[in-house]
C-alpha positions in Angstrom: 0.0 0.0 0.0 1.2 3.7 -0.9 -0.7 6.6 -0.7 -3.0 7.9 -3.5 -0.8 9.7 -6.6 -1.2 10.2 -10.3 0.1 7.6 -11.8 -1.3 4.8 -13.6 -2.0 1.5 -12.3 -1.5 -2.1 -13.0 -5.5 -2.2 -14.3 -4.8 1.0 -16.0 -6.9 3.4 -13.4 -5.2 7.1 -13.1 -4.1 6.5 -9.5 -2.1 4.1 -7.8 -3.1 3.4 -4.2 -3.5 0.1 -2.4 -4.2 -3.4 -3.9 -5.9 -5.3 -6.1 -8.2 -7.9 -5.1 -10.1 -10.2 -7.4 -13.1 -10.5 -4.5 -13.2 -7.1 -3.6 -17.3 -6.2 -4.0 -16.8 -2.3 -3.1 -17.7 0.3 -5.4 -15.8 3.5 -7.3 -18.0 6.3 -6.6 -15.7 8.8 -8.4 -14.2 7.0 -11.5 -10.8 7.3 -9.8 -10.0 3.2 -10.2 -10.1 2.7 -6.0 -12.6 1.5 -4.4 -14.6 4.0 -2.1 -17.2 1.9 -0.4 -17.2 -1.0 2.1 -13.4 -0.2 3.0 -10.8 -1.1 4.3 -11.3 -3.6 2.7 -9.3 -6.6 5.0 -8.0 -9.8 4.0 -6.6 -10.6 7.6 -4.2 -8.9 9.7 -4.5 -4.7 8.2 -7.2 -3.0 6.1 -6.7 -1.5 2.3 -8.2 1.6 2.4 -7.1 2.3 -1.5 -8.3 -1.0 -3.0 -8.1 -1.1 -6.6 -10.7 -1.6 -9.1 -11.3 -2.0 -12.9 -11.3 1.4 -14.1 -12.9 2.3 -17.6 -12.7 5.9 -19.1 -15.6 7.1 -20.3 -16.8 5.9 -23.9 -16.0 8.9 -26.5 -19.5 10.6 -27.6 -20.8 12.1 -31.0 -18.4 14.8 -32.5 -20.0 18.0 -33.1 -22.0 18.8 -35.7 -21.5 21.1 -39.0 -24.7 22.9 -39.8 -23.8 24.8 -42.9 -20.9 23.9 -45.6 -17.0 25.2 -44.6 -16.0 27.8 -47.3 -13.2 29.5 -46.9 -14.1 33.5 -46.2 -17.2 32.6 -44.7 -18.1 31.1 -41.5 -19.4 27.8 -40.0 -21.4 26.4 -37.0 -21.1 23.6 -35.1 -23.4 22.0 -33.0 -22.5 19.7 -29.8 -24.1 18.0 -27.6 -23.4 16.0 -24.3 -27.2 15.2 -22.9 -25.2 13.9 -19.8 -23.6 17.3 -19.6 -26.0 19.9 -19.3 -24.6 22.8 -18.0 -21.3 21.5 -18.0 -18.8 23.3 -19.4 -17.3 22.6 -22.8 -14.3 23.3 -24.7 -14.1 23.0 -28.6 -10.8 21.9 -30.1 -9.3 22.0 -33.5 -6.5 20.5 -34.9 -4.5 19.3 -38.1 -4.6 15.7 -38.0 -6.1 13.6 -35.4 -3.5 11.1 -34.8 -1.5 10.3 -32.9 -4.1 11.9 -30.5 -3.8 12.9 -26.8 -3.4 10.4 -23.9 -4.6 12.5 -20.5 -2.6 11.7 -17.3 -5.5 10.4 -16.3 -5.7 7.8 -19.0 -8.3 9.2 -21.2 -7.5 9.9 -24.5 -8.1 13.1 -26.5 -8.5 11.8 -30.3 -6.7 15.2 -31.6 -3.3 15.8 -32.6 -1.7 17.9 -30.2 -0.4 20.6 -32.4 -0.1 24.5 -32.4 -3.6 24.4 -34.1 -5.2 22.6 -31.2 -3.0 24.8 -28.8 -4.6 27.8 -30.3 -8.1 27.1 -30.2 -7.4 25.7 -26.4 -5.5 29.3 -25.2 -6.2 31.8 -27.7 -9.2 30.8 -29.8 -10.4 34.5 -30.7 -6.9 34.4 -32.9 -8.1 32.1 -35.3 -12.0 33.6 -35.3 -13.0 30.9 -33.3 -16.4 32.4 -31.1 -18.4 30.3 -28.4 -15.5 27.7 -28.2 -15.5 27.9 -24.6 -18.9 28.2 -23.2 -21.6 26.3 -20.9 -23.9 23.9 -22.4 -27.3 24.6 -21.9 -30.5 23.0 -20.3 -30.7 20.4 -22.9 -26.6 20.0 -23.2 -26.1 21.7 -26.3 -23.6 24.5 -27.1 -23.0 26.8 -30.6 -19.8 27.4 -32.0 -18.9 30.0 -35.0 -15.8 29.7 -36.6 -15.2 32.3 -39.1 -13.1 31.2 -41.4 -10.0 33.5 -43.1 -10.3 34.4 -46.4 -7.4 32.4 -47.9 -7.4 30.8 -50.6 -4.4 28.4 -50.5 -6.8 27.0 -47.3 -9.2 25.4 -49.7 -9.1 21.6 -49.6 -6.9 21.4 -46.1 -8.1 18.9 -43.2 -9.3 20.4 -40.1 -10.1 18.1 -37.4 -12.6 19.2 -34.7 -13.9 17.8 -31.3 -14.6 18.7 -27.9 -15.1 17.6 -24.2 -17.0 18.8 -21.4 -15.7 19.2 -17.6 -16.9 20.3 -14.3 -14.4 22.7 -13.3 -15.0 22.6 -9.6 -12.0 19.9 -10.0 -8.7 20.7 -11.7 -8.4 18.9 -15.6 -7.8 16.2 -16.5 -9.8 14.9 -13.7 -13.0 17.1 -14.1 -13.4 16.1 -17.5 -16.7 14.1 -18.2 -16.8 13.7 -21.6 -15.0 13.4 -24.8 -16.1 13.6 -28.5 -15.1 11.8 -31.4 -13.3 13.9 -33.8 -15.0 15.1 -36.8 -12.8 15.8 -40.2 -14.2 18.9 -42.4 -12.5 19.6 -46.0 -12.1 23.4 -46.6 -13.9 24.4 -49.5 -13.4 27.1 -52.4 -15.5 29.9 -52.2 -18.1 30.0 -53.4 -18.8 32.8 -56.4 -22.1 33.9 -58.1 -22.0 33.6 -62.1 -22.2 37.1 -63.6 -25.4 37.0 -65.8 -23.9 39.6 -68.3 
């Protein structure tokens, strides 16, 4: 037994802690990977008060959705959704490619690459014309998200790849995260010019 710390453990739960047993019957109230009911758990002479359970991060939900077509110059929407959510708050991500993706000290996994792209629309997402990345979703856990994409031309037919998760931020990240989306890959388009009738 050790006290509890970030690291991952031999069932591949974000904490290390105490042991495992295979007839422990306690439950993880917290998704942590130890046991936090019906402890310490004893097996004769001292108690386990970290006992270690099977520890599965959440399942990765729908990626956001594109409501009108991505032409360069103009701008898009995106809706996303996390009915588990509602109220939580969200953070839309873009990035270049979405492998190798982003594995979270607390073993979740981001399927983004990280790359100054996704750094950008994480720190400084007004840069790039990015509006409502970061936001609360509301009663019915949906959020809205503008990008307005720059007029350059040499951007039509680039990959973006977009995503997002929600957190409660009462906790410090990675931990507070509750969901994760599937990344989504959009193709720049041309604009798009009216034919002169003359």
């Amino acid at each position: 037994n050790i006290s509890k710390i970030r690291a991952i453990n031999i069932l591949g739960g974000p904490y290390q802690g105490g042991n495992y047993f295979s007839d422990y019957t306690g439950v993880d109230l917290d998704n942590d990977g130890i046991g936090d009911t019906k402890i310490p758990y004893s097996t004769g002479d001292a108690g386990d008060y970290l006992p270690l359970v099977g520890y599965q991060p959440p399942p990765l939900i729908n990626p956001p959705v594109i409501l009108n077509p991505p032409r360069i110059g103009s701008k898009i929407e995106f809706l996303i959704k996390d009915t588990a959510g509602s109220g939580a708050a969200y953070f839309f991500l873009m990035a270049l490619r979405d492998t190798p993706g982003i594995r979270l000290s607390n073993n979740m996994f981001i399927p983004l690459n990280d790359d100054s792209l996704f750094h950008i629309s994480l720190f400084s997402p007004l840069q790039i014309g990015l509006l409502g990345s970061q936001s609360r979703l509301d009663a019915t856990g949906a959020g809205n998200v503008v990008w307005h994409i720059p007029n350059v031309p040499a951007l039509a037919g680039y990959d973006i790849y977009v995503g997002f998760f929600t957190a409660d931020l009462r906790k410090y990240l990675p931990d507070g995260i509750i969901s994760i989306s599937q990344s989504r890959k959009i193709k720049l388009l041309p604009q798009k010019f009216a034919v002169d009738q003359n």
